[in-house]
C-alpha positions in Angstrom: -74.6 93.6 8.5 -72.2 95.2 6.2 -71.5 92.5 3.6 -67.6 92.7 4.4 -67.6 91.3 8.0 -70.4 88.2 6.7 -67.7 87.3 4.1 -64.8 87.4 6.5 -67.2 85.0 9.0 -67.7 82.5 6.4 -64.0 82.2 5.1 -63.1 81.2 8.9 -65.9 78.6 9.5 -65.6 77.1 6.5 -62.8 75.1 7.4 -63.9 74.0 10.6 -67.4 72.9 9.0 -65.3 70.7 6.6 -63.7 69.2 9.0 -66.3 68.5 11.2 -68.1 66.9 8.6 -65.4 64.5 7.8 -65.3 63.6 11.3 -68.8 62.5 11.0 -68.6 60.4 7.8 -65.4 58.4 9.3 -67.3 57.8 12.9 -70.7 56.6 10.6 -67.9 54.4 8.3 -66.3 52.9 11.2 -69.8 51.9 12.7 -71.4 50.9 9.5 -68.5 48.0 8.6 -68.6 44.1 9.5 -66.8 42.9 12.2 -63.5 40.8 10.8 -63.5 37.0 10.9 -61.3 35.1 13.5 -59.3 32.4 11.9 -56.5 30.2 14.1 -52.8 30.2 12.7 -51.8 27.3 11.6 -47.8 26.1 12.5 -45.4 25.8 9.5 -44.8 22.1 8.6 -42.4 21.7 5.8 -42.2 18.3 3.5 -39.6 16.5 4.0 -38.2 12.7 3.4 -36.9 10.2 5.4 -35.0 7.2 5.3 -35.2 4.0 7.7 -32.6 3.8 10.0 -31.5 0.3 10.4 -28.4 -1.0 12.9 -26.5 -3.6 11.0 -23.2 -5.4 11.5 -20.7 -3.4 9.4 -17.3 -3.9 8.1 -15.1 -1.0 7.3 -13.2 -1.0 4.1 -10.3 1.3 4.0 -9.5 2.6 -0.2 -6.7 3.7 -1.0 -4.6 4.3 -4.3 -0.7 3.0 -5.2 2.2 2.0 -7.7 2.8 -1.8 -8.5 6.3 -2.7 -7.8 8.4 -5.9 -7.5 9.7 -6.9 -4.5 12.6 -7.8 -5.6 14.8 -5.6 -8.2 18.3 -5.8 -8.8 21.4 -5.2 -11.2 23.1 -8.1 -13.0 27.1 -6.9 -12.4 29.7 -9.4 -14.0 32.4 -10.5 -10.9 34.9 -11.2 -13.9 36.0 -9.6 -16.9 36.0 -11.5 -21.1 34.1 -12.0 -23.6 30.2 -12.8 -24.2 30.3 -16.5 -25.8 26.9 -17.7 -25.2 23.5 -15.7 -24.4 20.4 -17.2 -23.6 18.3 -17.1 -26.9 15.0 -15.7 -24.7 17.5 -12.7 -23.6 15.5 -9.3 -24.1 13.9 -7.0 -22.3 10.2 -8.6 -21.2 11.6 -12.0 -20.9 10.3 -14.2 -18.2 13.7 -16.7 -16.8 13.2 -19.2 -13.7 15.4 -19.3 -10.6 19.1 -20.9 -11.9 18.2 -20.1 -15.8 21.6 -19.6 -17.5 21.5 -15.7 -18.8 24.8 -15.3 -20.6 28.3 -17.1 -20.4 31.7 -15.2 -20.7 34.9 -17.0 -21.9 36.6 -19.5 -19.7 39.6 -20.5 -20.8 42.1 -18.5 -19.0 39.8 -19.8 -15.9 40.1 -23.2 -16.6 44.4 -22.7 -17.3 44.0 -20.5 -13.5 42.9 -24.0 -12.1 45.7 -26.5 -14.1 48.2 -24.4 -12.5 46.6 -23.9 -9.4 46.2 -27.9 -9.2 50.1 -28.6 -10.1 50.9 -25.7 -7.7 48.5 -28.0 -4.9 50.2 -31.6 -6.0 53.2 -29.7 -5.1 52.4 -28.6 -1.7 51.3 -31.8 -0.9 54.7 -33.7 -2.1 56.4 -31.3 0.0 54.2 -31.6 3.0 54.2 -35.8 2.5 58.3 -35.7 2.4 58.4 -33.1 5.4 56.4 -35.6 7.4 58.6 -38.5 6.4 61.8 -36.7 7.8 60.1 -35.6 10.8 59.1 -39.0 11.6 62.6 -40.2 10.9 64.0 -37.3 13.0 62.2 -38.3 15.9 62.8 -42.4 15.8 66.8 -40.9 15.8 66.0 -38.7 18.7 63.9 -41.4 20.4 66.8 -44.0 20.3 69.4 -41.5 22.0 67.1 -40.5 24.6 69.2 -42.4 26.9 72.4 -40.5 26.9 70.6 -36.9 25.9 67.9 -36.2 28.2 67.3 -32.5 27.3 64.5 -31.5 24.8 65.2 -32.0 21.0 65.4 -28.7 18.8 62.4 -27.8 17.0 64.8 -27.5 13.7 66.0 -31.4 14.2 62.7 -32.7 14.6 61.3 -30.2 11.2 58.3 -28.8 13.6 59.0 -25.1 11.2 59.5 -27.3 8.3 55.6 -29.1 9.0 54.3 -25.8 9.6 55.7 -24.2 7.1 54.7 -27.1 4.6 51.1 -27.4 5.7 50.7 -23.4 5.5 51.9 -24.0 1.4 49.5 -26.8 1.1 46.3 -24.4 2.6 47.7 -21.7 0.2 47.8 -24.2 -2.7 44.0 -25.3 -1.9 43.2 -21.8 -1.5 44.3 -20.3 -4.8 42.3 -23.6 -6.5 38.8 -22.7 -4.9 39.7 -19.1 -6.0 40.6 -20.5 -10.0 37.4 -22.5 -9.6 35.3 -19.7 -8.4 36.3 -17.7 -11.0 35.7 -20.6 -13.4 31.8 -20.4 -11.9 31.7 -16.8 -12.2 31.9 -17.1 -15.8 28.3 -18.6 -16.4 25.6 -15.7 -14.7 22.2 -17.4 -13.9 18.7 -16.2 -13.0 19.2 -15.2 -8.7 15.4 -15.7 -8.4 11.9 -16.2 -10.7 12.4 -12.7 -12.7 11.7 -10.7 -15.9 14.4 -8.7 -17.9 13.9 -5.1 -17.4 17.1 -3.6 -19.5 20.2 -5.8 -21.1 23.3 -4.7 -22.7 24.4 -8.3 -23.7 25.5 -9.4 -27.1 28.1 -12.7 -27.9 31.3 -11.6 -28.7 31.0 -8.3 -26.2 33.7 -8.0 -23.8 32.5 -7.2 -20.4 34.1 -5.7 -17.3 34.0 -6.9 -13.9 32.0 -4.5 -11.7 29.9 -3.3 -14.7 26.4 -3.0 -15.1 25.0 -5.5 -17.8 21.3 -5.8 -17.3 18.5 -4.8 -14.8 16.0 -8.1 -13.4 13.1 -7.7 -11.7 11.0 -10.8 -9.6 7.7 -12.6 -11.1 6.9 -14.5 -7.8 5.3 -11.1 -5.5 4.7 -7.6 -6.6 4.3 -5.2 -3.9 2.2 -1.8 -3.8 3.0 1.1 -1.6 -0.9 2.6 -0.8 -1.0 5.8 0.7 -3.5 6.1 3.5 -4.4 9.0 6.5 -3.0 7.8 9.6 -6.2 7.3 10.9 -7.4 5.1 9.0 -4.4 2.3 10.2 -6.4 1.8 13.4 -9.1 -0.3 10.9 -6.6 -2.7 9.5 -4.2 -5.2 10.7 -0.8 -5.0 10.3 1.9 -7.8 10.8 4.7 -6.6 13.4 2.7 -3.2 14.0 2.1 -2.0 17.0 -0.8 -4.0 18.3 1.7 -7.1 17.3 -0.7 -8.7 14.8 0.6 -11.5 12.9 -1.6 -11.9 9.9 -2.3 -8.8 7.7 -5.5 -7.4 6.2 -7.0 -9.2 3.0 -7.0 -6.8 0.2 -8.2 -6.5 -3.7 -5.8 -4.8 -6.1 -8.1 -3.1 -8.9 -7.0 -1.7 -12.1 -9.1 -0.5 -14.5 -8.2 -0.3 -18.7 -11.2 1.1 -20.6 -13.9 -0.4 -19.9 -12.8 -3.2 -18.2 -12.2 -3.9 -13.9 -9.3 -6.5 -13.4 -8.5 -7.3 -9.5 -5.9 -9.6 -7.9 -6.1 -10.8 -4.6 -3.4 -9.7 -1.7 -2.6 -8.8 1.9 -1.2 -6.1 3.9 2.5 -7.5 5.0 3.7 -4.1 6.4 4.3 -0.3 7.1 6.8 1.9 6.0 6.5 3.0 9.9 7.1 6.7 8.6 4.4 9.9 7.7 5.3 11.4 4.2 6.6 15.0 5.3 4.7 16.4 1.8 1.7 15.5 2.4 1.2 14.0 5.7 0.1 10.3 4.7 1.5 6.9 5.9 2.3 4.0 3.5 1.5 0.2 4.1 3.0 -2.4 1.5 -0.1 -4.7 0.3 1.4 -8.0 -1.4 0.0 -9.6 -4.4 1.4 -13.4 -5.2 2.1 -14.5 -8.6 1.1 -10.7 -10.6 2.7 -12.6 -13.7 0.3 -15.6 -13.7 1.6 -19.0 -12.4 5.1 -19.6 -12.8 4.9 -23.7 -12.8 3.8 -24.0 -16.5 7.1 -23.7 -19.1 7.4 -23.1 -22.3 10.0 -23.5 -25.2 13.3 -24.1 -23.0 12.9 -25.3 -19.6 14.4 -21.8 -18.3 11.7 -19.4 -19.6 8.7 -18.6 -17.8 5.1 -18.5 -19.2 3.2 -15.8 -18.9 -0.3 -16.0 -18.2 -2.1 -17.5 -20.9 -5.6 -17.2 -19.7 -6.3 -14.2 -21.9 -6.5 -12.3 -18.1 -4.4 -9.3 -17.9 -1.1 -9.2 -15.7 -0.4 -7.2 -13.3 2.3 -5.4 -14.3 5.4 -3.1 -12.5 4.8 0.8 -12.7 0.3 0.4 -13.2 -1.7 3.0 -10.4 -4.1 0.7 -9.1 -7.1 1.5 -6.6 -6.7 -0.8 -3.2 -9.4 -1.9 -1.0 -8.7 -3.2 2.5 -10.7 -5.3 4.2 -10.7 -3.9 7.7 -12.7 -4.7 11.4 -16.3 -5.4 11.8 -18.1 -2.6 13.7 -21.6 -4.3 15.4 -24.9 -2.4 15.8 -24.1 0.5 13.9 -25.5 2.2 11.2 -24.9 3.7 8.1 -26.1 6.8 6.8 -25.6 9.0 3.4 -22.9 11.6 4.8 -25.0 14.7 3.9 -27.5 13.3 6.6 -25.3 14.1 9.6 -25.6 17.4 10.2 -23.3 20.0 12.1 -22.7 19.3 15.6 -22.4 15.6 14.7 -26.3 15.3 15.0 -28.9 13.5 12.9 -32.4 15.0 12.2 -35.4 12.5 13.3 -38.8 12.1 12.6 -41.0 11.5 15.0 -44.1 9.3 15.0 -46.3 12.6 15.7 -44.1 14.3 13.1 -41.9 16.3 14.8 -38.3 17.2 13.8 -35.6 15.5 17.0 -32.3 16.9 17.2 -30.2 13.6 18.0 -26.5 13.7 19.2 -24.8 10.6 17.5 -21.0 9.7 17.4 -19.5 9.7 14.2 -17.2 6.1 13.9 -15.9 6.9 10.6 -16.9 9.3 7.7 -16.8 7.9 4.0 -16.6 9.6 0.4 -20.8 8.9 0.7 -21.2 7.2 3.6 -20.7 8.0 7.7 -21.1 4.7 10.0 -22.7 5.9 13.2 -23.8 4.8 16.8 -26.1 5.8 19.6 -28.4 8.6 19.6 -31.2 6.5 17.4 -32.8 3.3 17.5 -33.8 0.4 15.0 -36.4 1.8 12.9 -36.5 5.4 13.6 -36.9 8.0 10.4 -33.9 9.9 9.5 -35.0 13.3 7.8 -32.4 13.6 4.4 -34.4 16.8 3.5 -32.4 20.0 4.4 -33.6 22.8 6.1 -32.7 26.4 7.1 -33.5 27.4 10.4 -34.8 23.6 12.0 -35.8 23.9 16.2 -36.1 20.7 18.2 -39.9 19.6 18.0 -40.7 21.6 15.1 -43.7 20.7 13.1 -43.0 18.6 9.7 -44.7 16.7 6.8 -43.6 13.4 6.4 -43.6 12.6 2.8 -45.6 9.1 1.8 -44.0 6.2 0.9 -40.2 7.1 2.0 -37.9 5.2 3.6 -35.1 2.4 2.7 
């Protein structure tokens, strides 16, 4: 065969005898290799920890925060105008006065002339009144005697009937314009209208003083009040005198202020509401009393007019400090209580079960804390509660309870 064809025959088998042999080299591969293993799949269980639910009898504190203030605050105006001649020697601002203390003194003398004449002016009325009477008395024996021959009605005039009146109207006046000399007279001494502290004074013997102007600002010692803000939720936990539900004793409360290192508390009560939802930021305001902020007011010191201040080396609870506020609120029975991260969305807990299996659990949330959430239903005495979070959870998945959890 002329060499040309042979050479065009090979170049067009060659490929197919290639091929053909890799064919057979995979089909001898593929029957030449060891048959894979079979091994079972095992389910995911991821480690997580739990915590021991247990129902308890709970009582719900509601915290709040406020701004001490004295329940009673007022402005000492003068009712009559002189001069300063005495001042209590305690008067300046921080000073503690009891109830009726003598504060400051203006001059009396023109008072105590107002009531000499207003008492000669009286001793007159009276002479005129006595004399008035006498007439009239006389008057009617005269009228009496002559009844006999005039049987019409005396005059008013001839019997002094205007004269009486007109007498015993000078007499009132007389007795009137006294009291006023003498009220003016006890205007001149200004005491202490209740147990109090000086908050600002302008007083000084030998100052003249205005009636009608401000001399000095007093605030109470016997009750401090604090205003606590709280969501108007949380009033349905507390008891308030004259509220709604017509409770007559309020919630016990602690009053807590903290300097440094150091946590002083004071005892009180809720007495009331302000009845009213703060436009600004949507909160409602009881008033929590605290009795006595000052220290005990019986002990006295120095004049019998000044008040001691606590002397226990224990801090006082003074006007103007923010102080935390806990109220002591209702019991809640056979509930429990639960870290707040543990109650999922949907208001569900996560539960172990005893073969280790996660349980999606509908509770209802009573009351969510800053840690803590109080729930009820949807678990039982004793049950695991899964704290561990995961992405992705089914009901009945597979888990891994750690060892040794639980509270």
């Amino acid at each position: 065969m002329n060499p040309f064809w042979r050479n065009k025959y090979m170049r067009v088998l060659y490929p197919f005898l290639i091929f053909a042999i890799g064919i057979s080299v995979y089909a001898v591969m593929v029957k030449s290799r060891p048959a894979p293993v079979k091994t079972a799949i095992r389910e995911a269980a991821p480690l997580v920890k739990v915590a021991t639910a247990r129902s308890s009898t709970y009582r719900i504190n509601v915290e709040g925060t406020g701004t001490v203030r004295s329940k009673e605050a007022i402005t000492i105006v003068p009712q009559v105008s002189g001069i300063v001649t005495y001042a209590a020697p305690e008067l300046s601002v921080g000073a503690f006065f009891k109830k009726g203390a003598l504060l400051f003194k203006i001059e009396d003398a023109d008072y105590k002339l107002a009531i000499e004449r207003a008492e000669a002016s009286k001793a007159g009325a009276e002479y005129e009144l006595t004399q008035m009477e006498s007439r009239a008395k006389v008057a009617r024996l005269e009228w009496e005697r002559l009844d006999g021959i005039n049987k019409e009605e005396a005059p008013p005039l001839l019997l002094y009937i205007p004269q009486l009146k007109n007498a015993r109207a000078s007499l009132k006046a007389a007795e009137a314009t006294l009291e006023e000399a003498r009220l003016g007279l006890r205007r001149t001494s200004i005491y202490a209208p209740f147990n109090c502290r000086i908050r600002s004074e302008a007083i000084d013997i030998g100052q003249y003083v205005r009636a009608a102007a401000a001399v000095m600002d007093i605030s109470g010692t016997t009750q401090a009040e604090v205003f606590v803000s709280l969501p108007l939720q949380e009033l349905k936990w507390i008891s308030i005198p004259n509220g709604e539900r017509g409770e007559k004793k309020g919630s016990v409360a602690v009053v807590t202020l903290k300097v440094g290192d150091d946590i002083h508390s004071w005892e009180g009560q809720v007495v009331r509401s302000t009845g009213e939802v703060d436009p600004r930021d949507r909160m409602t305001r009881v008033v929590v009393s605290v009795m006595a902020p000052y220290g005990d007011p019986g002990k006295e010191i120095g004049e019998a007019s000044t008040l001691k201040q606590p002397g226990r080396g224990g801090l006082t609870l003074q006007e103007g400090a923010f102080v935390d506020v806990s109220i002591e609120g209702k019991s809640l029975n056979d509930v429990f209580k639960v870290s707040r991260s543990q109650v999922r969305e949907g208001s569900t807990l996560w539960v172990a079960t005893p073969e280790e299996r996660l349980s999606i659990r509908s509770v209802k949330v009573i009351r969510k804390g800053r840690d803590k959430a109080v729930v009820s239903g949807g678990i039982k005495d004793g049950e695991k509660i899964i704290t561990t979070f995961l992405s992705g959870v089914t009901d009945g998945m597979k888990i891994t309870v750690r060892k040794g959890e639980g509270i």
